[in-house]
C-alpha positions in Angstrom: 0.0 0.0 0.0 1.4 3.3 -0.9 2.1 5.9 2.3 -0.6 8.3 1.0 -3.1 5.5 1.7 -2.0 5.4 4.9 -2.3 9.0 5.3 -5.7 9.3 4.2 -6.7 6.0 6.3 -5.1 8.5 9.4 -7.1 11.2 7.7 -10.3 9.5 7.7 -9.8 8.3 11.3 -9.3 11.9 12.6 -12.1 13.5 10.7 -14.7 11.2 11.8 -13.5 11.5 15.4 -13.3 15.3 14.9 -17.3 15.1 13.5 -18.3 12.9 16.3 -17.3 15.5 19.0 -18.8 18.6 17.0 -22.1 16.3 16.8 -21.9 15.5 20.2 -20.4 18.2 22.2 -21.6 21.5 20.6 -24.6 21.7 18.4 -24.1 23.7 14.9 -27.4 25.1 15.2 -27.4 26.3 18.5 -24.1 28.1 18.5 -23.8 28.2 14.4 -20.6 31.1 15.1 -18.7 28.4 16.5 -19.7 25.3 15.4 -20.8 25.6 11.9 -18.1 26.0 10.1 -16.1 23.3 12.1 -19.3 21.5 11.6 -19.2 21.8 7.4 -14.7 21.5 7.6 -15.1 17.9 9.3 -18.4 16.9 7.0 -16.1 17.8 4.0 -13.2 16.1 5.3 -15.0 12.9 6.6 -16.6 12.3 3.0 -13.8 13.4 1.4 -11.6 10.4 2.5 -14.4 7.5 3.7 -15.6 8.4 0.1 -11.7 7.7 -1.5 -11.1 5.3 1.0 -14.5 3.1 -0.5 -14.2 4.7 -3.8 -10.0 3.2 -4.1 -11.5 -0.3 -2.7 -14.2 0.1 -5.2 -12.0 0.8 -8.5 -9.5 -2.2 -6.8 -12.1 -4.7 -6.4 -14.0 -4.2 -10.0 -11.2 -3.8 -12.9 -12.9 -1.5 -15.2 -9.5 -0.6 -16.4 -5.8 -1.5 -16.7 -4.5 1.5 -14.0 -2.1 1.0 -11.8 -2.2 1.3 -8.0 -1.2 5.2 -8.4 -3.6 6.0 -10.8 -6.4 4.5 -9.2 -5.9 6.2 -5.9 -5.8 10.0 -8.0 -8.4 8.7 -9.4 -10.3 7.8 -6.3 -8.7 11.2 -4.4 -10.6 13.3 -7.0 -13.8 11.7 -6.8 -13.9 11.4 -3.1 -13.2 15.5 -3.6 -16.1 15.6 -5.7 -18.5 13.3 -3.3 -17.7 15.8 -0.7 -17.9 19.0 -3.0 -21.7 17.8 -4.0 -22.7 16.5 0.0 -21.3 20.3 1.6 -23.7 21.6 -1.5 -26.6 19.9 0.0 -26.2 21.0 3.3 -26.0 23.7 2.6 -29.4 24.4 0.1 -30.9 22.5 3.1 -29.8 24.8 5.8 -31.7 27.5 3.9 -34.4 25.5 3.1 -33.8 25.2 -0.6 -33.4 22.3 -1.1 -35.7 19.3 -2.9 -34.8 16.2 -3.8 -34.3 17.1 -7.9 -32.3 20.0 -6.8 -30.6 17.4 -4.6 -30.6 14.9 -7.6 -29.1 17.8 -9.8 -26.2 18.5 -7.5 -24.9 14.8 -7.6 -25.6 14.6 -11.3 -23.6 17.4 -12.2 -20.9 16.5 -10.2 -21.3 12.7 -12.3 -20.9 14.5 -15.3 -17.8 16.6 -14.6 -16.2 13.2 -13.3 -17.0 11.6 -16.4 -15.8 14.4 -18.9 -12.8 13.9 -16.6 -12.1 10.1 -17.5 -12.1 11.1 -21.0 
């Protein structure tokens, strides 16, 4: 396994525990100064690597293509930025009550579609 797995397993580790204790110790909508913007960091950085964590297990496990182990982790780095990007979005149309679920459905397709003119 390269080192920046291990990194990002370390990452993933510290960014749930860091969400845990913002979920649990102070409330993002009763002191939203404070705690919301901890509150969206450690969302983004908890999907960011679970999702390239799952995502590089993914791409491993089902051999679309003929990448090597390096590739497939960039390749899973970027998407797990992308899961995250699109998730923080949602929150966020839902914290100002914007948000339905084609808006939702929108957000997550858009994002699809970058990723894919990416592979190209």
């Amino acid at each position: 396994m390269p080192p920046l797995l291990y990194a990002i397993l370390a990452a993933a580790l510290l960014s749930g525990t860091s969400l845990l204790a913002i979920l649990l110790r102070v409330s993002p909508l009763t002191a939203p100064t404070q705690a919301l913007p901890a509150f969206f960091a450690s969302v983004f950085l908890t999907v960011a690597t679970v999702g390239t964590l799952l995502l590089f297990v993914l791409w491993k496990c089902v051999p679309v293509h003929a990448w090597s182990e390096g590739k497939i982790l960039g390749v899973s780095v970027r998407q797990g930025l992308f899961l995250a990007v699109a998730v923080i979005l949602v929150l966020i149309f839902y914290l100002l009550a914007m948000l339905t679920w084609w808006i939702g459905l929108l957000i997550f397709l858009v994002f699809l579609l970058i990723e894919l003119a990416l592979d190209r």
